[in-house]
N, C-alpha and C positions, 0 to 999 in steps of 0.2 A: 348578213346582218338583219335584214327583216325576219326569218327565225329568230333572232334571239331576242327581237323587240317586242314582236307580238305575246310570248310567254313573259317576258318581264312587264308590260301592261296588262297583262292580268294577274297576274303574283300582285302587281301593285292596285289593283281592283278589290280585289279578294283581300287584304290584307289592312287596306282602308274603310272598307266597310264596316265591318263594325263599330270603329271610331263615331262615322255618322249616323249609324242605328241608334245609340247608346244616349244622343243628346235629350236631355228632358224639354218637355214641349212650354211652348211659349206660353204665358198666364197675362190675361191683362193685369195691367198695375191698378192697387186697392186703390179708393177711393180717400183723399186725405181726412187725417182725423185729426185729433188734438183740437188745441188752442185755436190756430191759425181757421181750422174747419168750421169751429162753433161758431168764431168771430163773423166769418162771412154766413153761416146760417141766422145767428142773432140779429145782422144786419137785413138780410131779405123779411125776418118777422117784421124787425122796426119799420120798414118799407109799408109792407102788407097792414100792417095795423094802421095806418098812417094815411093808407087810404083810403082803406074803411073808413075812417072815421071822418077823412075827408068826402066821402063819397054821399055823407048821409046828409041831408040837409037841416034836419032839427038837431043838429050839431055844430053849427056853421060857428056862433058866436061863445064857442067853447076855447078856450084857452088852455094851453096842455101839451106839456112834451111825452115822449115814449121814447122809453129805454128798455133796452131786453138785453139780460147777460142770464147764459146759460139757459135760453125758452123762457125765462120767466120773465114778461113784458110790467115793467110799471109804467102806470100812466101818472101824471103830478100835474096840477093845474086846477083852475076851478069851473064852473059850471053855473048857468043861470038856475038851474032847478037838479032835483034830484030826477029825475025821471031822463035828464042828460046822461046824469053819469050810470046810470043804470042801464043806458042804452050802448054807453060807450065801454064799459065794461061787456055786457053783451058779445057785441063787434072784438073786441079784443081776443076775448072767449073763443071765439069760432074761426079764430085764423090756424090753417094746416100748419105745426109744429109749435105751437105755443102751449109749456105746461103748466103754468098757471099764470096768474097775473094780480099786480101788487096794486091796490086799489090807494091813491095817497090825492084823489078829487076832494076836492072839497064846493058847497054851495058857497057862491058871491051872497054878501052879507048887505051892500052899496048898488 
């Protein structure tokens, strides 16, 4: 019996191999895209802008939301002088993945 085992595990060696040659090799999974993708990158801009803008001090008494859909950051709110909003546009400007940004500042008139 051990003769006729040892040639039927190898028939059966020899006969399976190629099976496990043949598999295509592993690929890591893409990175998500769509909707779902933008929404969480538009949200890390909003972040980042957000703290720019918090971070600067001749900005402090600026009033002003940030919205970004699809990289393009609006800022809406007003501002004691124009030289705020020129700065906070600025800062907007130079955050990594922001394509442009919708300028809707306006000067306090009170």
């Amino acid at each position: 019996m051990k003769t006729i085992s040892i040639p039927v595990m190898i028939f059966a060696a020899f006969t399976a191999y190629p099976a496990f040659a043949q598999l295509p090799p592993v690929q890591p999974p893409s990175p998500p895209t769509g909707p779902v993708a933008q929404g969480a990158a538009d949200e890390t801009i909003t972040s980042k802008v957000k703290n720019a803008i918090a971070a600067d001090s001749t900005l402090a008494d600026m009033e002003l939301t940030v919205e970004t859909t699809d990289a393009v950051v609006s800022l809406n709110g007003t501002a004691r002088a124009r030289d705020q909003i020129d700065r906070a546009l600025s800062l907007a400007r130079a955050v990594d993945g922001v394509k442009s940004v919708v300028n809707v500042l306006a000067v306090r008139t009170s």
